[in-house]
ZAMARGU-4260 file (C-alpha; in steps of 0.2 Angstrom, whole numbers, plus 5000, padded with zeros to 4 digits):
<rodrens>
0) 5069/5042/5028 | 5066/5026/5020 | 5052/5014/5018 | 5059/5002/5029 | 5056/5016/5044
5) 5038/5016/5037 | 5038/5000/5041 | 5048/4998/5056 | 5033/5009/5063 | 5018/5002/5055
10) 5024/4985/5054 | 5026/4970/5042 | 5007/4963/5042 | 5001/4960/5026 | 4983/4956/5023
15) 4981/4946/5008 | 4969/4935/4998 | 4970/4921/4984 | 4964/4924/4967 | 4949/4914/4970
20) 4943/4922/4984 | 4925/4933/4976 | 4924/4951/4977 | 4910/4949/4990 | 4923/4940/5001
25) 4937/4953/4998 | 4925/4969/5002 | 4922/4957/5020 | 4940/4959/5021 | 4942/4975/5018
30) 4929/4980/5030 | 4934/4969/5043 | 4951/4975/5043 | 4945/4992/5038 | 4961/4994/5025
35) 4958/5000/5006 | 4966/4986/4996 | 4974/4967/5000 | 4987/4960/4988 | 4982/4944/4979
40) 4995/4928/4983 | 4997/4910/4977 | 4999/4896/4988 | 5018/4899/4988 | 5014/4917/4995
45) 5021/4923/4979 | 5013/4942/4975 | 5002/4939/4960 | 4992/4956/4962 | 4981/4970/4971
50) 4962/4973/4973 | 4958/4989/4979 | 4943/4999/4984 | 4945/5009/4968 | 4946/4991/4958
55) 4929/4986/4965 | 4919/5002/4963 | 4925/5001/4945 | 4921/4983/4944 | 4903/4986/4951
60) 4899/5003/4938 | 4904/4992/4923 | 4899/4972/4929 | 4883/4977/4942 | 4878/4966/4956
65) 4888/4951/4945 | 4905/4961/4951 | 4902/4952/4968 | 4903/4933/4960 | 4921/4940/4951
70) 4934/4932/4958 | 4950/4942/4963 | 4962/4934/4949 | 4950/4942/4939 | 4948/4961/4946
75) 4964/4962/4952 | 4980/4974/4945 | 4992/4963/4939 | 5004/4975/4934 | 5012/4982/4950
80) 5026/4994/4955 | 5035/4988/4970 | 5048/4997/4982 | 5062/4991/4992 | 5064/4994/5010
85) 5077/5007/5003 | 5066/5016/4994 | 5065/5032/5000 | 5049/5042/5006 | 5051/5056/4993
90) 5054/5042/4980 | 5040/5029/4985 | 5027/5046/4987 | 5033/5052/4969 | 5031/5034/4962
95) 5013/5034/4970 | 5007/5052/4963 | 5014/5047/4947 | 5004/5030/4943 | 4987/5036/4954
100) 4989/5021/4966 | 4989/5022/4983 | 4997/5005/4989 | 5014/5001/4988 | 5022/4982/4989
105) 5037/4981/4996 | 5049/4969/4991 | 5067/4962/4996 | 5075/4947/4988 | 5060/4943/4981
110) 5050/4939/4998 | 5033/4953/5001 | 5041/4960/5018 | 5026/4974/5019 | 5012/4987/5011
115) 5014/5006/5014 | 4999/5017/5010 | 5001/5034/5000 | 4992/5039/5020 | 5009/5029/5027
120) 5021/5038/5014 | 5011/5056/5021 | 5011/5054/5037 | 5030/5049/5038 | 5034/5066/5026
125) 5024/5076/5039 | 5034/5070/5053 | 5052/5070/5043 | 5047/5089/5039 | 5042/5093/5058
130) 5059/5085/5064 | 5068/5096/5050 | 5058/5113/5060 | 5063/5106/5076 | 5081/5107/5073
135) 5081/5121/5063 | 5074/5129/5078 | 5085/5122/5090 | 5099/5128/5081 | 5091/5147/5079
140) 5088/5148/5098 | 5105/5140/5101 | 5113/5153/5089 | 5104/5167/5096
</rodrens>
């Protein structure tokens, strides 16, 4: 299974922000949409970043109250991994566990087509392993 099928699923929406939209407004966001993380964009809707949850809460221990004046281009990862709509499941969870993110761009010819979440790359593991059961049942009740 690929990311594309995690896609093809979820869909292509993508929630994003600009890098001088403030903290206070991205945590509206987040809770509006009630999503973990939004990627940052320029005008061009060119991927410039992520804020996550995680980015906040550090921001906020470290900056206090004066975290929620920050702008985005200023919180925000700029250093991202990016999959494909190739990339497979195993390969887009593995990239996840390895770099302690949990969102996933995902890129083709340059254009954002999609996010997964590490909850997006689970839930399609689950149900590739519960279709792999199912035929391997099938094929024990067929062979006995």
């Amino acid at each position: 299974m690929t990311v594309a099928a995690i896609l093809k699923h979820k869909g292509h929406d993508i929630v994003a922000a600009r890098p001088t939209d403030t903290i206070a407004e991205i945590c509206h966001l987040l809770t509006h949409r009630s999503i973990g993380a939004v990627v940052v964009t320029d005008q061009a809707e060119q991927l410039l970043g992520i804020i996550s949850e995680r980015d906040i809460v550090q921001a906020l221990a470290s900056n206090g109250a004066h975290a929620l004046e920050m702008t985005a281009g200023q919180l925000m990862t700029r250093a991202l991994r990016t999959a494909t709509p190739h990339t497979t499941v195993g390969e887009a969870m593995a990239m996840m566990t390895a770099g302690r993110f949990r969102h996933l761009p995902v890129i083709e010819r340059d254009v954002m087509v999609g996010l997964i979440s590490i909850g997006d790359v689970v839930k399609a593991r689950i149900m590739q392993q519960e279709a792999e059961v199912d035929t391997l049942r099938a094929y024990v009740a067929g062979a006995a």
